[in-house]
C-alpha positions in Angstrom: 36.5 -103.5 -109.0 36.5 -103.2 -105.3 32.7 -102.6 -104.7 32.2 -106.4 -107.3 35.3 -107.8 -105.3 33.8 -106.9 -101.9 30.1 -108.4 -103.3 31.8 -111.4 -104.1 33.8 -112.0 -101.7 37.2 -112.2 -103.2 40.0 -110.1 -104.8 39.8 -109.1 -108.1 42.2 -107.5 -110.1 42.4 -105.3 -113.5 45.6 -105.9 -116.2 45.6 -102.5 -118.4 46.3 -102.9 -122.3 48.1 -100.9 -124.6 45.9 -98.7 -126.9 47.3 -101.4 -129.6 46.1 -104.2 -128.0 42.8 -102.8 -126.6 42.3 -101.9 -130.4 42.9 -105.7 -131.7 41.1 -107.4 -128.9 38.1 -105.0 -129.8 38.6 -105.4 -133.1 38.1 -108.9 -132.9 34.6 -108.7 -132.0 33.2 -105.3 -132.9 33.1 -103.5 -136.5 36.4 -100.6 -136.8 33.9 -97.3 -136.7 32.5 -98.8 -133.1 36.6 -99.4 -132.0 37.5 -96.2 -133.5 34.6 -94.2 -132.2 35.0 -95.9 -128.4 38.5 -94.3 -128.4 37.6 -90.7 -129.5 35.3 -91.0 -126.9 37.2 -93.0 -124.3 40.4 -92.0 -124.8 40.2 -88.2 -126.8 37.7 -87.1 -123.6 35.3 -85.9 -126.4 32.6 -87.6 -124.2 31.4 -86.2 -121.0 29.2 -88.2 -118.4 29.1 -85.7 -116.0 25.6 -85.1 -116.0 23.3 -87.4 -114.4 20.3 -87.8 -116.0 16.4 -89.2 -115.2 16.4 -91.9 -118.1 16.3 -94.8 -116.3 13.4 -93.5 -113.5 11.8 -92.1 -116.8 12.3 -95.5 -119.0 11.7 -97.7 -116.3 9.7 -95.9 -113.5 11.8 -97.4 -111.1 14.2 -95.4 -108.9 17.8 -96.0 -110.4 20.4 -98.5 -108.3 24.0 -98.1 -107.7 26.7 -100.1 -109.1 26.9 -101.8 -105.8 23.3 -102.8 -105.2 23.0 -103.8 -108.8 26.4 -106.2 -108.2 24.2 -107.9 -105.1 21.0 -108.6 -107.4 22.8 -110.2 -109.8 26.0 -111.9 -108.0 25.1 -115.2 -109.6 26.1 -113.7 -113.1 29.6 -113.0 -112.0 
């Protein structure tokens, strides 16, 4: 949030929810086995993305951008 505040020029701010009502907000707009599978992932720690890996140079052929420069690209979609 700081790095897309900083881009933008203005403080932004992140309001946590409880599992319950991360569960019905996702559950609103995404089928149960996506909800439940994002929190055994999410939330369990049975997934790891530790490891960097060359999928987007190899997809792409383009060297890979960090958060921050991808927020200046694109500031006009925030």
């Amino acid at each position: 949030m700081r790095i897309l505040g900083e881009v933008l020029g203005r403080e932004l701010r992140t309001v946590g929810l409880t599992d319950n009502e991360a569960r019905a907000a996702m559950g609103a707009h995404f089928p149960a086995p996506y909800v439940d599978a994002f929190f055994r992932f999410f939330v369990d720690g049975i997934l790891d993305e530790s490891q960097v890996l060359p999928t987007v140079q190899e997809v792409t052929g383009q060297t890979p951008r960090t958060f921050e420069q991808g927020a200046r690209a694109h500031t006009d979609a925030f």
